[in-house]
N, C-alpha and C positions, 0 to 999 in steps of 0.2 A: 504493500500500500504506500508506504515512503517512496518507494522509485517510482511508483506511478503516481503521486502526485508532484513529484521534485519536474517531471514533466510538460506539467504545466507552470512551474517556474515557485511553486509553493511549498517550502521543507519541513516537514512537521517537525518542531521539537520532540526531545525525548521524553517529555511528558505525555506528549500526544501519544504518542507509541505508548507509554506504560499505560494510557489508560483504553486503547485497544488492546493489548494483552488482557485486560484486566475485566475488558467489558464483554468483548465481544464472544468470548466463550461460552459465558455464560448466557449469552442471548442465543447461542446455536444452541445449547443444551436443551433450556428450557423449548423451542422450536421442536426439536427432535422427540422429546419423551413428552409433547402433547399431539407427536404423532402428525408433522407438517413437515413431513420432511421433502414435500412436493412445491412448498413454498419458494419464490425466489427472493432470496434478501439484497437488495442494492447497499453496497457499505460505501459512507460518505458520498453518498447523492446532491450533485453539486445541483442549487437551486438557478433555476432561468436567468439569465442577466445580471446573475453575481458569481461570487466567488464563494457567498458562504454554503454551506453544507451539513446535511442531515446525518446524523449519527447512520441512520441503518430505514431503509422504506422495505418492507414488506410485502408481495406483489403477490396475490392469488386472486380465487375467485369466489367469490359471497355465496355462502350455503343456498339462501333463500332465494337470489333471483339470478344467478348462474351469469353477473355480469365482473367484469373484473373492478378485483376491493383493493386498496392500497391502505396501508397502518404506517405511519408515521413515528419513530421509535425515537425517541431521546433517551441519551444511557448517561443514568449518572452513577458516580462512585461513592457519595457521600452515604457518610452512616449517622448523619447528626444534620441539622439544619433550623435556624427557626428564622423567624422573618424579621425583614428591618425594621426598628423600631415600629412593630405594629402595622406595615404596611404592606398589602392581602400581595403586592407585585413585586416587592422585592426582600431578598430569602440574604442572610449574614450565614458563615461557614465560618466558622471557628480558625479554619486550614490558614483562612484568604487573608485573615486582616479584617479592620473594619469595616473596608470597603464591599459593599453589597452588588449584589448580582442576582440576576433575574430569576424569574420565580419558572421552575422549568415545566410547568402547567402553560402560562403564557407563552412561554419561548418552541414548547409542541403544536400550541396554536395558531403563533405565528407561521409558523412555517407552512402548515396545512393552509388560511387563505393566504398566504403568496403564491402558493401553486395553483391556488383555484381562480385568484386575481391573473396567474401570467402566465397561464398554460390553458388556451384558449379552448382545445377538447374537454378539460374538464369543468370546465364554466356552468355548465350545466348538469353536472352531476355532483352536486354537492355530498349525497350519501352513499358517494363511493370512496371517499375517502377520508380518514380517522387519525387522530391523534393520541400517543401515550408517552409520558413521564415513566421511567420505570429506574427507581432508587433500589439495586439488587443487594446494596449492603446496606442497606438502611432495615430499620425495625419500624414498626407504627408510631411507637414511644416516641423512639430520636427525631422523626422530622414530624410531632402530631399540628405542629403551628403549619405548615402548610397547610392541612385539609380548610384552612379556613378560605385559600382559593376554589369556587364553584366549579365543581366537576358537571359536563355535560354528558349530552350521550354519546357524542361522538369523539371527546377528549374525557382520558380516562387518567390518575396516576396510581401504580402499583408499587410496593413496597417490596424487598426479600422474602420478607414476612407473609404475604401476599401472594407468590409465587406461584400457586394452584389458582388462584383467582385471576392472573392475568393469561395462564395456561387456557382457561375456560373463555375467558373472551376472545383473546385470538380465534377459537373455536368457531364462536358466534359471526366471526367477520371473514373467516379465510376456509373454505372447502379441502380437510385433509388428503381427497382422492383425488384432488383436481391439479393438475399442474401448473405451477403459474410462468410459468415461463413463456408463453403469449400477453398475458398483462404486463410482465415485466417489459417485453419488446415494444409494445404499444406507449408504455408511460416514457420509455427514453425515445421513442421515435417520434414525441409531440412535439410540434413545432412551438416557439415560448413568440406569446404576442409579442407587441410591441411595447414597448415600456410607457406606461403614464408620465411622460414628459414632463418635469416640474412646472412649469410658465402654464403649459395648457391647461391643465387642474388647480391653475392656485387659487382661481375665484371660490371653487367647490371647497376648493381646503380650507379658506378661511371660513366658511359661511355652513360646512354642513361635515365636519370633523373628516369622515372616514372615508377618505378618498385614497391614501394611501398606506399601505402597509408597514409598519416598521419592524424589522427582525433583529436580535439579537441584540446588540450594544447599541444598537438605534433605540431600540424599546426601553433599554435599563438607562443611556439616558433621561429620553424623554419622562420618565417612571422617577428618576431622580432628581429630575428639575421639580416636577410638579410638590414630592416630595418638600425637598427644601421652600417653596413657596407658601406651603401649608405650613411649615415650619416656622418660617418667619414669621408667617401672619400671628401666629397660637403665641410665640415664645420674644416679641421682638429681637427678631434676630437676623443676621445678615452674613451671606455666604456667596460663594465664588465658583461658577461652574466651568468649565473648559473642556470644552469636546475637541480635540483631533483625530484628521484624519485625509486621506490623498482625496484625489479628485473623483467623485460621483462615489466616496463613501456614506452619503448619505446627507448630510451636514442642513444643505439647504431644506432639504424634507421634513428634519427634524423641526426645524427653525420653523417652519409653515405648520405641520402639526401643534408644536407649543403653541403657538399663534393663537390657532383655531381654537382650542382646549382651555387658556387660558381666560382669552375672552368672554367665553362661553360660562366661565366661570364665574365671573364677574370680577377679576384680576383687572389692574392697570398695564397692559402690556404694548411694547412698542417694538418696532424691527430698526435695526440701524445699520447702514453698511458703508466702505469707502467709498463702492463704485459706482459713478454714476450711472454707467447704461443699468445695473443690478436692481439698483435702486429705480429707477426712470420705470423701467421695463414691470417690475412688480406692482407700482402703481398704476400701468395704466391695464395691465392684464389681471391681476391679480383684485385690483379694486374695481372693473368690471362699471364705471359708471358711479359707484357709490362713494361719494367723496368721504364717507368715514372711516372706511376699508381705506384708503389712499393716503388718510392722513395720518396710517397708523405705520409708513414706511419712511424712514429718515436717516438723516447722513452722520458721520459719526462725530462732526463739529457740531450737531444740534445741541449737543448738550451744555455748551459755555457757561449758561448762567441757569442751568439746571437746577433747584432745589434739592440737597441731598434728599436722598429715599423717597423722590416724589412720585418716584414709580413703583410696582412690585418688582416687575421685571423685565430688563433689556437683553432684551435678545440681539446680537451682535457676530452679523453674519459675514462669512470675509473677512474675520477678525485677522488674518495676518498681513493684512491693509492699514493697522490702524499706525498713524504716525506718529514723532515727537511730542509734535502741540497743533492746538487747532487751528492756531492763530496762522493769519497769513497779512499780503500790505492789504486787505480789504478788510480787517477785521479796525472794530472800533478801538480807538488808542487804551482806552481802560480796561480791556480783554487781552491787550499783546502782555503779558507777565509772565509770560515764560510755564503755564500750570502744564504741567503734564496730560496730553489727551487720556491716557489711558486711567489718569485721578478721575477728569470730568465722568468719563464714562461709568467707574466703579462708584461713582460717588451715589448716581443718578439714579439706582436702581437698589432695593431690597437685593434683590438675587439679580446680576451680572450674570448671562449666560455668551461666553465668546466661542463661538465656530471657526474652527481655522486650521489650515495645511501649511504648513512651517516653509515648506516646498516651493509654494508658491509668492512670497514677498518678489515683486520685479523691479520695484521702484526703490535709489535712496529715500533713507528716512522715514521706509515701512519698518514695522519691528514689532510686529505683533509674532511672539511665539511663546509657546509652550511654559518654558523657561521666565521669558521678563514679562510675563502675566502675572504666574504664581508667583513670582518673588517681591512684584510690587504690590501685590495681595495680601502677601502673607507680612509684607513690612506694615503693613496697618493692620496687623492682625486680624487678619479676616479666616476664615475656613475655606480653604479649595478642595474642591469634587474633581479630580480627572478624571477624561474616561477616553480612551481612543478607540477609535473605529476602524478594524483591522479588512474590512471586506469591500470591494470595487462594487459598483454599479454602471458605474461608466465604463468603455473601453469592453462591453457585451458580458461584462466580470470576467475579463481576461486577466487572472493573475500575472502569466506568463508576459503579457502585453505591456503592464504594466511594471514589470521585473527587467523588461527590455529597454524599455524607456530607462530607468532608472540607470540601470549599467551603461547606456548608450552614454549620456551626459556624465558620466565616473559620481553619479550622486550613491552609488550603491555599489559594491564589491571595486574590483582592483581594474577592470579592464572591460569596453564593451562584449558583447558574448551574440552567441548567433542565434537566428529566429528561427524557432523549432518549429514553429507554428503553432495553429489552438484553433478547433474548428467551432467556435465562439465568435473568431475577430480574424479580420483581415488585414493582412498589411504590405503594402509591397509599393517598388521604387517606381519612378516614371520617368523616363526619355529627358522631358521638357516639360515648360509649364503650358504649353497647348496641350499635351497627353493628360496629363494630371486636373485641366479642367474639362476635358472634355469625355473622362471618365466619371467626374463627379457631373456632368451632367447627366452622361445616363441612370444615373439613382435617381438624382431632383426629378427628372422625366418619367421616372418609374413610379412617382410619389413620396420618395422621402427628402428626407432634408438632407441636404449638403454645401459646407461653406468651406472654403479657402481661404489659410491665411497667412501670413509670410514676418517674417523677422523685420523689425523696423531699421530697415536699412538704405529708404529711398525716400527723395524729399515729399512733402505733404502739402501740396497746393490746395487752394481753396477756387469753387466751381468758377467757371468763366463767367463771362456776365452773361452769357446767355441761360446757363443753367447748367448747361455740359460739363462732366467732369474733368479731370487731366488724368491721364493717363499715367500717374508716376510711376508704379511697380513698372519698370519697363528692364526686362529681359533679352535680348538679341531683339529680333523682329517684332518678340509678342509683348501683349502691354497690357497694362488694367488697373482702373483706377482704385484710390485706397476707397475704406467707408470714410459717407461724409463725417467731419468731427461735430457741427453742432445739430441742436434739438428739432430742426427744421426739412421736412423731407424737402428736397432736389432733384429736378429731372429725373422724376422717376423711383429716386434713390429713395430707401427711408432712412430718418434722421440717427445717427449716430447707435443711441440704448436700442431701436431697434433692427440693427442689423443681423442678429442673429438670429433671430423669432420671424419677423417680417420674408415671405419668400421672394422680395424685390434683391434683399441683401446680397441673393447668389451672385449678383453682376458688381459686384465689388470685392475687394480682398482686405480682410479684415486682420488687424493687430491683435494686442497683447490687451488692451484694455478694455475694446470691445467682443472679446472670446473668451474674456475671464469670469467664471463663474456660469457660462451657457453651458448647453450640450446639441449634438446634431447628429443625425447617424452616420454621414460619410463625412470624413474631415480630410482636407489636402492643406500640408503644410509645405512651406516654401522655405526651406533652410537659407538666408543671408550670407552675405560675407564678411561678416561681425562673428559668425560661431565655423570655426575653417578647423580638420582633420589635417595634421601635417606628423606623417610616418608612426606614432605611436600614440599624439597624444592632441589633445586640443589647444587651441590657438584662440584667444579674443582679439578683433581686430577691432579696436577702439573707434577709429577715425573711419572704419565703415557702419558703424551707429547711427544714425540721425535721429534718436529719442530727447526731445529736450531735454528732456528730465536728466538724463546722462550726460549731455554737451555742455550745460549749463552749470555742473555740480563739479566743478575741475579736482575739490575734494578726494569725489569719490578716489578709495585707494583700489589697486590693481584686485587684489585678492574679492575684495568685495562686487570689482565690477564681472571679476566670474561669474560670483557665486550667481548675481543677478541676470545674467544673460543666460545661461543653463537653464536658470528658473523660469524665465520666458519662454524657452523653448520646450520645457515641460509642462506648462499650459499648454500652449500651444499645441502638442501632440495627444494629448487628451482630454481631448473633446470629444472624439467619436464616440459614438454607441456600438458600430459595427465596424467600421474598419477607418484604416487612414491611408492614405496615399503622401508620398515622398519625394523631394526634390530638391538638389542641393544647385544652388549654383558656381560653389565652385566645385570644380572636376576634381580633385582627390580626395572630397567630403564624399560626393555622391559616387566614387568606386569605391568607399568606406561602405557605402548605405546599401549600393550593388551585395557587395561580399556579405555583409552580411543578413540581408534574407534572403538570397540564393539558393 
């Protein structure tokens, strides 16, 4: 099982292995002497459009109506468990620390509708498929504070203790005579819908909660924000969340669920982020019309003259956008004081919740991470919650894709490494940038979304007066204008926030700041001559930059304007949903990119 998943670019720890030594035996046993030994077990069932994975799916066929039943099997090892502080969703383990982690009745549930949400065969068969918790070293005694989570009929959890009772149910759901090995072909051979695009659903999300699914560390987040907000309210008190995690781990989704849930609640809550298309784009899709929905989305210098704790809580999406200070030469003279954005921001809220991928800061003067969060937190003695999110959404949950990317810009191991492939995601080099748009044409022409976008490395005119744009991205012969930069659509074009939702966008080629934080299913990237492969190792080429923000900051030091041009380029390259297309223009980058996905 390790060399088959090392395959897709993901090593399981040594833990992970002791605890398949540890589990999985015991789930063939008990399978076996209830006399199902015709059943087929899927181990680690990787879920549609991630990365994450089911302990073990069970695949026969239903006594009673001879169609095929799927069981859902979460294997835990615990012998002891009780809930956090009295909260029915989240379970403390003695093992772990104080740190809490989800209640694994929820976490079998989740899993069961995300497959019923994104495996479009079975959308209509809700009672073919089931969920069970099953704690084999556990007693009733040691975890009796879970049963205060509501068992249904189709989500079951079983004890050791228990062991004939969970025997007799499988019984009831899986046909000992029948073979399942037809069902099991049928459940991997579904085709997984198309993902609930964040932007497209955010109206639903704010205004009617359960539009989307959260699984695993998305849930026990979201379960521990809410948590500490009921906390504060009960005990005046004030705490510090911080989610990480790569791109389409989840983050925004979270951000939009809390939203919704909290509002609903009757909570004070607001959204805040750096970017403006992020921000632009959520108000005018997300708020759908409803100027109250619209004015609950704001920029991360709203908060200047904030009242501490005027809020419950701020939600703080993008958060590794947030900068020094808010202040800029347009801020009024008794606001330039030097305060720390990242003070205004904690000050303003009960519970601070910041979203953020350490990965992606592109700009001097960002410096929202992980690290000078908590530590500016924890100097006012606040309490921080971390939690990271270890699972893709984006990138079709290509680990491996994502493991590529990483090694490709030396963000990850020693050297880049070769493209194994992963029949999930696509990825491969193009000739030219005529080849590479006029393959992402034919997806856009099939119906899905596809944008292109390139390293800023060519100047940025502003439209002619007739309305026409210029042509800057210009390559040999071919040419293409960038997106427009302000709020205003142009011949055609739409205005800047919405170049990546709008499908006018495709006849543009989009940057670093308008690709940041979208997603689309085809993505073509256009490597610059700012990020250049020379015989073993990377080269930044400064003076082929044309990012103001870099020309202007003569500061910035060498090592730093690395770090920040990789980081561009790793946006950049994960954005796709389903595959990405490649392009380098210089010639021994792009026999770098040849070689290796060859």
């Amino acid at each position: 099982m390790a060399k088959m998943l090392a395959t897709t670019g993901r090593f399981p720890s040594e833990g992970e292995q002791r605890s398949w030594r540890a589990s999985l035996p015991v789930l063939t046993n008990d399978l076996i002497d209830a006399g199902l030994r015709n059943v087929e077990v899927l181990v680690e069932y990787q879920l549609p459009l991630t990365s994450k994975r089911v302990d073990a799916v069970l695949a026969g066929v239903h006594p009673l109506t001879g169609l095929p039943s799927y069981v859902i099997v979460e294997l835990k090892q615990w012998h002891e468990a009780d809930l956090f502080e009295s909260n029915p969703s989240l379970v403390q383990i003695a093992a772990y620390g104080p740190r809490p982690v989800q209640h694994p009745l929820e976490q079998a549930e989740g899993y069961r509708q995300y497959m019923l949400d994104f495996l479009p065969g079975l959308h209509d068969r809700q009672d073919s498929i089931w969920s069970v918790a099953y704690l084999h070293n556990a007693t009733e005694f040691g975890v009796a504070d879970l049963r205060e989570y509501p068992e249904q009929s189709h989500l079951r959890m079983f004890t050791g203790e228990k062991r004939s009772e969970f025997r007799q149910y499988l019984l009831t759901l899986l046909d000992p005579s029948v073979s399942g090995a037809a069902a099991a072909d049928e459940l991997m051979g579904l085709a997984p819908g198309p993902s609930k695009q964040l932007l497209v659903v955010a109206a639903d999300e704010i205004q009617n909660r359960e539009q989307f699914v959260l699984l695993g560390e998305q849930k026990l987040a979201f379960d521990l924000v809410l948590h500490e907000v009921n906390k504060a309210r009960r005990a005046d008190h004030k705490s510090v969340v911080v989610i990480s995690g790569g791109p389409g781990s989840g983050k925004s989704v979270i951000a939009l669920s809390l939203m919704g849930e909290l509002a609903r609640q009757g909570h004070s809550v607001l959204h805040a982020t750096g970017s403006r298309s992020f921000t632009q784009t959520l108000r005018m899709v997300a708020g759908k019309g409803s100027t109250r929905v619209k004015s609950m989305f704001k920029y991360f210098n709203s908060f200047m003259e904030a009242e501490p704790n005027s809020l419950d809580v701020l939600i703080l999406d993008e958060a590794h956008r947030i900068r020094e200070t808010s202040a800029n030469r347009y801020t009024k003279a008794s606001l330039r004081v030097g305060r720390p954005q990242l003070d205004e921001l904690i000050s303003a809220a009960r519970v601070p919740v910041f979203l953020l991928d350490q990965h992606q800061v592109v700009r001097p003067g960002e410096l929202g991470s992980v690290e000078e969060i908590e530590a500016f937190a924890k100097g006012r003695g606040l309490e921080v919650h971390e939690i990271s999110l270890d699972d893709q959404f984006r990138c079709g949950g290509s680990a491996a894709f994502m493991y590529w990317v990483q090694c490709l810009l030396g963000l990850e191991g020693d050297a880049p490494v070769q493209w194994e492939g992963d029949e999930r995601f696509t990825l491969d080099v193009c000739d030219s940038p005529e080849e590479l748009m006029s393959r992402l044409a034919l997806h856009r022409d099939a119906g899905f979304g596809a944008r292109a976008t390139a390293g800023y490395c060519w100047p940025w005119s502003d439209p002619n007066d007739d309305g026409s744009l210029v042509e800057d991205v210009s390559i040999g012969s071919w040419s293409m204008p960038w997106n427009l930069k302000g709020d205003r659509g142009i011949g055609g074009a739409p205005p800047s926030a919405l170049w990546a939702t709008d499908p006018a966008g495709f006849g543009q080629i989009g940057c670093v700041y308008t690709a940041q934080g979208f997603e689309y299913d085809w993505n073509g990237v256009i490597f610059g001559p700012d990020l250049v492969w020379r015989s073993d190792h990377w080269e930044m080429v400064r003076g082929a930059n044309k990012d103001p923000d870099f020309r202007s900051l003569k500061s910035v030091i060498p090592e730093e304007f690395d770090r920040l041009i990789k980081n561009v380029y790793k946006v950049l390259l994960t954005r796709g949903m389903i595959g990405t297309y490649l392009y380098s223009v210089d010639p021994e980058t792009q026999q770098l990119l040849r070689k290796l996905t060859a």
